[in-house]
C-alpha positions in Angstrom: -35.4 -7.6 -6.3 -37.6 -4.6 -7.3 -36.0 -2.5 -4.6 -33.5 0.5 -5.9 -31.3 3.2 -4.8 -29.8 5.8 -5.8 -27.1 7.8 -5.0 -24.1 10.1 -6.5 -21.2 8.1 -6.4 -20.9 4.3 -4.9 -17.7 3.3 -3.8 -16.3 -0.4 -3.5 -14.3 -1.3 -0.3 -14.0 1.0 3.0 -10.1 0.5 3.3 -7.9 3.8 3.1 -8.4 4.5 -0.6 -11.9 3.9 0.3 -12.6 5.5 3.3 -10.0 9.2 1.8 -12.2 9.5 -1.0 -15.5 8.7 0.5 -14.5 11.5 2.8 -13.5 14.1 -0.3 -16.8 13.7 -1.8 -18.4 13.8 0.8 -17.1 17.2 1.6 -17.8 18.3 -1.7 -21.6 17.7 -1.5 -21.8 14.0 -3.0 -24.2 12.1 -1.9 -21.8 8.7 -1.3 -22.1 5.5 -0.3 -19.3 3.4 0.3 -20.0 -1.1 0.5 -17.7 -3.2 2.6 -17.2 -6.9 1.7 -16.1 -7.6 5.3 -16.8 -5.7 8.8 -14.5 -3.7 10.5 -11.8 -4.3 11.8 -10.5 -6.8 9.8 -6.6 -7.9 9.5 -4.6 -6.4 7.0 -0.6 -5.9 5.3 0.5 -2.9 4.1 1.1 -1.7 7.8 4.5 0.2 6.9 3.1 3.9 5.8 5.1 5.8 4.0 5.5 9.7 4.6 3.6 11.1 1.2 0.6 9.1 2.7 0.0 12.0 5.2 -0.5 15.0 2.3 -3.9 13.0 1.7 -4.7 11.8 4.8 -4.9 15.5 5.4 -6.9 16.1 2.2 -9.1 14.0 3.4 -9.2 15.8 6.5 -8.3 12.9 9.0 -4.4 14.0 9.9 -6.2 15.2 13.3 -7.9 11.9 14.2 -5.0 10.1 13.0 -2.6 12.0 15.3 -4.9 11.7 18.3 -5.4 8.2 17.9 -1.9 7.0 17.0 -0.7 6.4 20.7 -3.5 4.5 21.9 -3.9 1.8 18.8 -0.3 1.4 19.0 0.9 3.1 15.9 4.9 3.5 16.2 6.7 6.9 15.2 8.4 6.0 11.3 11.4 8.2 10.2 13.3 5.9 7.6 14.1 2.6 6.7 16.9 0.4 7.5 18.6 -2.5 5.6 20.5 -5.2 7.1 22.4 -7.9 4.7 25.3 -10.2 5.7 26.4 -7.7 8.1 26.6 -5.0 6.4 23.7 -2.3 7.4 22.2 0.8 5.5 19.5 3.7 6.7 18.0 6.1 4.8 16.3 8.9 7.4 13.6 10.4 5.7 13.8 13.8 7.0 16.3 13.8 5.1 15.0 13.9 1.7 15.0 15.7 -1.9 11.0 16.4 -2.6 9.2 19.3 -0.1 6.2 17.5 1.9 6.6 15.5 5.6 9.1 13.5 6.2 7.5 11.1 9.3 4.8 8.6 9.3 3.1 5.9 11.3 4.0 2.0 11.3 0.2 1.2 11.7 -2.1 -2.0 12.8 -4.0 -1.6 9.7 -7.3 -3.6 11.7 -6.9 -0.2 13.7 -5.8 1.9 11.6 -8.3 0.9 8.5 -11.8 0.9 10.8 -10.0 4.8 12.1 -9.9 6.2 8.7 -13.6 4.4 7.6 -14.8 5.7 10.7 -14.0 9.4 10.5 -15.4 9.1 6.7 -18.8 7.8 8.4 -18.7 10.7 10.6 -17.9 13.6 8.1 -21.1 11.8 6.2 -20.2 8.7 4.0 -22.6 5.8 4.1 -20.9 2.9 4.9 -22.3 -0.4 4.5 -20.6 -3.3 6.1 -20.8 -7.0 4.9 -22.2 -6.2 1.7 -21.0 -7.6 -1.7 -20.9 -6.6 -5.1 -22.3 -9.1 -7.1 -23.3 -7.7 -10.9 -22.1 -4.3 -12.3 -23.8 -3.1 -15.3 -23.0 0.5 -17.0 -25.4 2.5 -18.7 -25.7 6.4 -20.2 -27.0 7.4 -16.9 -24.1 6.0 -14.6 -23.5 2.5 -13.4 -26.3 -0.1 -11.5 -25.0 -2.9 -9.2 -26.5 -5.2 -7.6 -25.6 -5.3 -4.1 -25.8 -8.5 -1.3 -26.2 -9.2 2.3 -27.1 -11.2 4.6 -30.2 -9.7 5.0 -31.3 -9.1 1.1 -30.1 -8.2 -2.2 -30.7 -4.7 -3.6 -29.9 -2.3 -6.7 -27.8 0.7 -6.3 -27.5 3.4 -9.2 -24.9 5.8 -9.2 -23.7 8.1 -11.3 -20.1 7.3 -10.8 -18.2 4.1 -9.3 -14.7 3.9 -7.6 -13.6 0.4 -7.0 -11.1 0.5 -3.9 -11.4 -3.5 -2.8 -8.2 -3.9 -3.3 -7.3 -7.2 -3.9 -10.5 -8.5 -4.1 -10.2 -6.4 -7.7 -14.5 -6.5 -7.8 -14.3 -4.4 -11.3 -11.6 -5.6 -13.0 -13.2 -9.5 -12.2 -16.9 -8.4 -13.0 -15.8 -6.5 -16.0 -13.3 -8.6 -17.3 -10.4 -6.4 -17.0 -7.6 -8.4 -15.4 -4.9 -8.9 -17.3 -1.4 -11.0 -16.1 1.6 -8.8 -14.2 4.9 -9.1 -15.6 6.3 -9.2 -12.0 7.3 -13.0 -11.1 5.3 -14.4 -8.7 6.0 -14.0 -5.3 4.4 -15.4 -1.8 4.6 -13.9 1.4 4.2 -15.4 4.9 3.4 -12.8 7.8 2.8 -12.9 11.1 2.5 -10.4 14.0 5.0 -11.6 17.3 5.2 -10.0 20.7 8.9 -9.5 19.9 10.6 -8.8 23.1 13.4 -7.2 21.6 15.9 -6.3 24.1 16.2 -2.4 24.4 20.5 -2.2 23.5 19.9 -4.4 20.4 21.3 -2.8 17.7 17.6 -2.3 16.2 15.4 1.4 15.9 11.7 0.7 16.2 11.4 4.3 14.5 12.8 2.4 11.1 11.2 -0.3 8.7 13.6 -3.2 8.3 14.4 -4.9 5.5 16.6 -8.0 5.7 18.3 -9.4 2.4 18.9 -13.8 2.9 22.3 -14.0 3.3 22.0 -16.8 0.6 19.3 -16.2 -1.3 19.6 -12.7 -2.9 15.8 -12.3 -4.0 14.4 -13.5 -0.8 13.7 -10.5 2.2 11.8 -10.1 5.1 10.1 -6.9 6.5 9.8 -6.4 10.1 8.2 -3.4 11.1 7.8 -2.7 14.8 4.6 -1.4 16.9 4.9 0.8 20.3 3.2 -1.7 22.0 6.3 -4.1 21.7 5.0 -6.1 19.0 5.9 -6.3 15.5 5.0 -7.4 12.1 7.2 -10.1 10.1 7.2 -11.3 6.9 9.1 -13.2 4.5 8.7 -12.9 0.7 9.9 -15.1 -2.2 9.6 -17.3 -5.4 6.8 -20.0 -4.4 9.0 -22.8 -4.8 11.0 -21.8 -1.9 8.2 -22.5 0.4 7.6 -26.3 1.9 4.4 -26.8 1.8 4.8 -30.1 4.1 5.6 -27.3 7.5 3.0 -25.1 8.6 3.2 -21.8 7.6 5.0 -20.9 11.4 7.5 -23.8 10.8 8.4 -22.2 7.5 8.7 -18.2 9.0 10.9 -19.6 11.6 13.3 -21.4 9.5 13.1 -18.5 7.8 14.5 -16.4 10.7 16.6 -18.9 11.8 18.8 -18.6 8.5 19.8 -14.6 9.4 22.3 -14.4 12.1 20.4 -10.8 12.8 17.1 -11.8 12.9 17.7 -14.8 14.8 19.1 -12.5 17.4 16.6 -10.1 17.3 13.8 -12.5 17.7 15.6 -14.7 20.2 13.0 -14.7 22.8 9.9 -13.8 20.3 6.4 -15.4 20.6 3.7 -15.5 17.5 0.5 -13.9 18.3 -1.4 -14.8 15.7 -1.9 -17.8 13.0 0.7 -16.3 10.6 -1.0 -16.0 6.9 0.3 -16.3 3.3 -0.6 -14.7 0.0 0.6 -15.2 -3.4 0.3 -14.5 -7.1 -0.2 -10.8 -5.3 0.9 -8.9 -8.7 -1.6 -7.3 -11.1 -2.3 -5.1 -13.3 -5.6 -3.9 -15.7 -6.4 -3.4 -19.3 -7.6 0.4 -17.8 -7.9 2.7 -14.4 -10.8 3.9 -16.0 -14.3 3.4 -18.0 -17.5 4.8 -18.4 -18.5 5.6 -15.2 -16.1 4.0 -13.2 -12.1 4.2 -11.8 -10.5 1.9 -10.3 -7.8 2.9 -7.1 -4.8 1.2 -6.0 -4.5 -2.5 -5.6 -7.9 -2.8 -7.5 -6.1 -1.4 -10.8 -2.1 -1.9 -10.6 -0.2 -3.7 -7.8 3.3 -4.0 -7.5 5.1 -5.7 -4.8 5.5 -4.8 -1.2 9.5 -4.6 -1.0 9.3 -0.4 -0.6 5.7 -0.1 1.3 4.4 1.7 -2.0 1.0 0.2 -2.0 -1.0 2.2 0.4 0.6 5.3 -1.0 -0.4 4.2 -4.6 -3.7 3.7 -3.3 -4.0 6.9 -1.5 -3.0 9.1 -4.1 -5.1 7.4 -6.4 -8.2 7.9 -4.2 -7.5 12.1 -3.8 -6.7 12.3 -7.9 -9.8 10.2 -8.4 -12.4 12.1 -6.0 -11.2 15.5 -7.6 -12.1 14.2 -11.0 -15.3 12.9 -10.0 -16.6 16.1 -8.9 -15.2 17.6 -11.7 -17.2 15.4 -14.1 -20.4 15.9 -11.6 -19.8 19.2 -12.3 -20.7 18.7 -15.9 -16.7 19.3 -16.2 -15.2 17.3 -19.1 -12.0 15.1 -18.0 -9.7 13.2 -19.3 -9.3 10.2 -17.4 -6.5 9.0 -19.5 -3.9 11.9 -19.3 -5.2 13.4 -16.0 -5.4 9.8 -14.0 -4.5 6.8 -15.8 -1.2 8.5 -17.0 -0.6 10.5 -14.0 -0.9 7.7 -11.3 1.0 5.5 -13.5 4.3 7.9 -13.7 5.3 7.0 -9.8 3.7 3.5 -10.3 6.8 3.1 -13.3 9.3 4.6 -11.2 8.4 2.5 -8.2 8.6 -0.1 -10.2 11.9 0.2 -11.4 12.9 0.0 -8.2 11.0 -2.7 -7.3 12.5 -4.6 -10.2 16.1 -3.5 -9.5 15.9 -4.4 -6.3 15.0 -8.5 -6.8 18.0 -8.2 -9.8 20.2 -6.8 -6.7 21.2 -3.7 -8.8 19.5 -1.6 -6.0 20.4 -3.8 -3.0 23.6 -2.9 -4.6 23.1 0.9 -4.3 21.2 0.6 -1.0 24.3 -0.9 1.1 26.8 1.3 -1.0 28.4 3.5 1.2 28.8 6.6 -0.8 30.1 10.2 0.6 27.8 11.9 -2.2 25.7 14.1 -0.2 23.3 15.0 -3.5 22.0 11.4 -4.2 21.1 10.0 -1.3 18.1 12.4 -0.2 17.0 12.0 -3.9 16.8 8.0 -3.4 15.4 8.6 0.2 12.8 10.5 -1.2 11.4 8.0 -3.6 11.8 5.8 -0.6 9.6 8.1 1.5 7.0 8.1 -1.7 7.5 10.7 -3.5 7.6 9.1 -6.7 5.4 12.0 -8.8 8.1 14.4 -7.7 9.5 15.5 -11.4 12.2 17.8 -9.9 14.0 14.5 -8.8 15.8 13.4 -11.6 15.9 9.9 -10.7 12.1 10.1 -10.6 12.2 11.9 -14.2 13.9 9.2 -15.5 14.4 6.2 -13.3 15.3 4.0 -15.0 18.7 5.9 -16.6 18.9 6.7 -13.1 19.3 3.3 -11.6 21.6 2.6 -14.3 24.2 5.6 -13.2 23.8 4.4 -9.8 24.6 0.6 -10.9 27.5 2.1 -12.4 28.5 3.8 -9.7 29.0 1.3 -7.6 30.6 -1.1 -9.9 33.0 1.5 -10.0 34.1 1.5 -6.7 
């Protein structure tokens, strides 16, 4: 294997993190290459954006391609989410929010919406290399050296930096021995994608995300987030026990559906369009975002859970933060990765999570289907809701935690 390249800045996986800051530093002069396990498109979760996504999708410089686009793969209109549990209902229209930024999004096929982004990043000038793997990583004074495989041959590649966006393939954190256990239960999630023939009167908004609570089971929901096309994504999440492993996974996410009196209307004349997946033990977290010569971005470093569609988000921002830094430190610029990334990301990460966490101990289901007349809180929720969990002005982003206990309160009071 005497054959070696080199190049600025090598980035691992061509999903959004990926392909957004491929396309930064690109733009600032890098010379970038980006290697893709898989070949586009590929299926993917995480199809519920959120509306912070589209400040750095327009970094990037792809809001354009994305907006032309969005009609023809089928990406629905998203202004909110909606909760439905035991009858009662909840929305939260994110127009409607605290923090300054949009207040709309996409609901997106990411197979679609994942090759768009990784496309536009090839055409501002990122090398992207499908079906390539990662197999050795070694770091060194002058940057980082991996060793890269195909079908075709194995190679070196020496960069000067390294971004690891693979997601949940986690390539540094497994190669480097960074993984360390989340402190999130374990969950699974089965998912499908249904032509959903919803009738047009039900009481159901395709512009929303909705989130079901089991009417019996309080730590067990479903997402169903609707296409334009007039098909829809579903999943159910839960503990691992809850799952029968002696029904296929199809049996299982229609018993599921079966045991909500909405959803079992909704999805009264529904047909699965695809072999419906699960994954488990999704959870993670990293002894650091950062070492010499490498960062790791969104699900690669810290991921949560998908109750509030944060992931994507995470990733994105992580992917704009990390690209500025890297040409900073190109630069000859010293950086701190610790207080200007690591720290940084991991402020909305926290307050994300404490939702995340109040939610599956109901505190927040609580305060989701409370009815309130306070016209102040609300758009401060909604906006953490909408992902803008960085936003500092917003108290219950300042401190989240204090702030879910108020709210707790609040509603126990009434």
């Amino acid at each position: 294997m005497s054959e070696c390249e080199v190049c600025d800045v090598v980035i691992i996986g061509a999903g959004p993190a990926g392909a957004i800051a491929a396309s930064m530093l690109v733009q600032d002069g890098w010379n970038t290459v980006v290697v893709e396990r898989e070949s586009f498109p590929r299926f993917s979760i995480g199809e519920s954006l959120l509306p912070h996504c589209m400040e750095f999708v327009k970094q990037a410089g792809m809001l354009d391609a994305l907006n032309a686009n969005a009609e023809d793969l089928a990406f629905q209109f998203k202004n909110g989410a909606a909760f439905y549990r035991k009858g009662e209902r909840s929305e939260f229209n994110f127009e409607e929010k605290f923090s300054d930024g949009p207040g709309t999004t996409f609901q997106v096929k990411r197979a679609a919406f994942d090759k768009l982004l990784a496309d536009e990043a090839a055409r501002i000038g990122a090398d992207i290399r499908y079906q390539q793997s990662v197999e050795e990583v070694v770091t060194h004074d002058e940057g980082v050296t991996l060793k890269i495989a195909s079908a075709e041959h194995s190679y070196q590649l020496k960069a000067r930096f390294v971004l690891d966006a693979s997601g949940f393939g986690r390539v540094l954190p497994r190669l480097l021995d960074l993984h360390v256990p989340s402190d999130l239960p374990p969950r699974n999630a089965v998912f499908t994608h249904f032509k959903d023939n919803i009738k047009a009167d039900a009481n159901f908004d395709r512009n929303k995300i909705l989130i079901t609570v089991h009417p019996e089971i309080e730590d067990l929901w479903y997402w169903l987030i609707p296409f334009s096309d007039g098909t829809s994504s579903l999943g159910v999440v839960a503990r691992p026990e809850l799952f029968d492993a002696d029904k296929s996974l199809e049996e299982q996410l229609w018993a599921f559906i079966n045991q909500d009196d909405n959803l079992t209307e909704l999805f009264e004349n529904a047909e699965i369009i695809q072999p419906a997946k699960m994954i488990g033990g999704y959870a993670s977290n990293v002894k650091s975002l950062y070492g010499p010569g490498f960062a790791l971005l969104g699900n690669a470093g810290e991921f949560l859970d998908p109750v509030f569609s944060s992931g994507v988000t995470i990733a994105m921002r992580s992917a704009v933060s990390a690209a500025q830094l890297v040409t900073r430190e190109l630069n000859g610029e010293q950086v701190d990765w610790q207080i200007e990334y690591a720290d940084n990301l991991k402020k909305g990460i926290e307050v994300f999570k404490t939702f995340v966490t109040s939610w599956y101990d109901t505190s927040f289901q609580n305060v989701v289907f409370f009815q309130s007349q306070d016209t102040e809180i609300k758009p401060m929720i909604t906006s953490i809701l909408a992902g803008y969990a960085w936003d500092e002005n917003n108290p219950f982003v300042k401190s989240s935690k204090r702030g879910m206990r108020m709210l707790s309160k609040l509603c126990e009071a009434d």
